[in-house]
C-alpha positions, 0 to 999 in steps of 0.5 A: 409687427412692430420691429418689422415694420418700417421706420416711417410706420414704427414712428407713426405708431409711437405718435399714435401711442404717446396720443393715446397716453395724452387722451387717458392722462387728461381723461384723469387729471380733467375729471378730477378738477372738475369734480372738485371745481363743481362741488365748489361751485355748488356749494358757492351757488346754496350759500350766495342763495341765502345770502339777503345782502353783500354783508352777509355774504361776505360772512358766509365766503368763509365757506368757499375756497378761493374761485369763481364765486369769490372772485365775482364777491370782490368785483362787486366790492369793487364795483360798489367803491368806485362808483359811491358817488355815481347817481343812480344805479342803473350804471353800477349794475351794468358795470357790474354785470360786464366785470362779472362776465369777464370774470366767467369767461375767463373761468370758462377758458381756464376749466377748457385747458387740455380738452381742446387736445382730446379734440385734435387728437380725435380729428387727425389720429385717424388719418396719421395712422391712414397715412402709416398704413398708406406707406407700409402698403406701398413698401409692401408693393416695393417688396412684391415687385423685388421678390417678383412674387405675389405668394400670400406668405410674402405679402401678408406681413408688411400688409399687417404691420401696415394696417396695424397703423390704422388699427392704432389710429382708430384706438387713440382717436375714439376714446379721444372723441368720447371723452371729449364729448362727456368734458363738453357737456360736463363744462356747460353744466358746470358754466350753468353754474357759474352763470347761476352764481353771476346771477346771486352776485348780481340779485344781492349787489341790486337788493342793497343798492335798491335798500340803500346798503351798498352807499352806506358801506361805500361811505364807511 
């Protein structure tokens, strides 16, 4: 049906074929990322946990490969720098908590790469194989008209290539849609996460500020 089809058709059905292949690909490559960055994540979110103060922290960052959880750690020893001769601590905090936000933003827009093309995918396959059967149909209508016959054996085959466009369409947009939804709710766990370590950094930044910790290592 392929090789008798139209031009137009057969490149409506490489397009859909090569979408098809994009969806699969990075159903794999973003399920193993995500395996790995959640288990980092996990493993960052217990030792921060235990962690009484930035010091000890620091000790136990031996454990965490270089992300999220430490990039939130040197933001903080930044933070505490720049701001050893500010009074108070309300704006340290707060200077904190935006740096920490940025940085899980930014996390968050790095872990979405490659999942917004499941959602184009699953949004316009269906209408671009749409759009292959519309065409092949009318060629189907252009030959009735020049074979002046309207015998089934004639019509059914360019009516079949036609529609095998939307069959096409219909298996790379579903997958695409399903996929797309397990990697959105696979996301907002693993940005719960990322929220949770936030929320160490920040509870271990305001225990040594609060006992004095955090000016003495700013003044050494």
């Amino acid at each position: 049906m392929y090789q008798s089809a139209d031009w137009v058709v057969q490149a409506v059905m490489i397009c859909l074929a090569l979408a098809s292949l994009a969806t699969w690909t990075v159903l794999i490559a973003k399920t193993l990322e995500l395996a790995r960055i959640g288990r980092e994540l996990q493993l960052a979110r217990e030792v921060l946990e235990v962690s009484g103060s930035l010091d000890a922290a620091d000790t136990q960052s031996v454990l965490l490969r270089p992300g999220l959880a430490r990039s939130m750690l040197d933001a903080a020893r930044t933070e505490l720098t720049l701001s050893a001769d500010a009074q108070g601590h309300d704006g340290t905090k707060e200077r904190l908590g935006s740096r920490l936000e940025r940085i899980e933003l930014g996390t968050s827009r790095r872990l979405r790469s490659g999942v917004g093309l499941l959602a184009s995918i699953g949004a316009v396959a269906p209408f671009v194989g749409l759009f292959g059967t519309v065409w092949g149909i009318m060629n189907s209508f252009v030959g009735i008209a020049a074979s002046n016959t309207t015998n089934l054996a004639v019509v059914a085959p360019g009516i079949a290539e036609a529609l095998l466009a939307t069959a096409m369409g219909l298996v790379a947009a579903i997958p695409a849609v399903v996929i797309y939804n397990h990697f959105s709710r696979r996301l907002l766990t693993l940005r719960a996460l990322g929220g949770d370590i936030s929320a160490s950094v920040q509870q271990i930044v305001s225990r040594d500020l609060d006992c004095g910790r955090a000016l003495s290592r700013a003044a050494r």
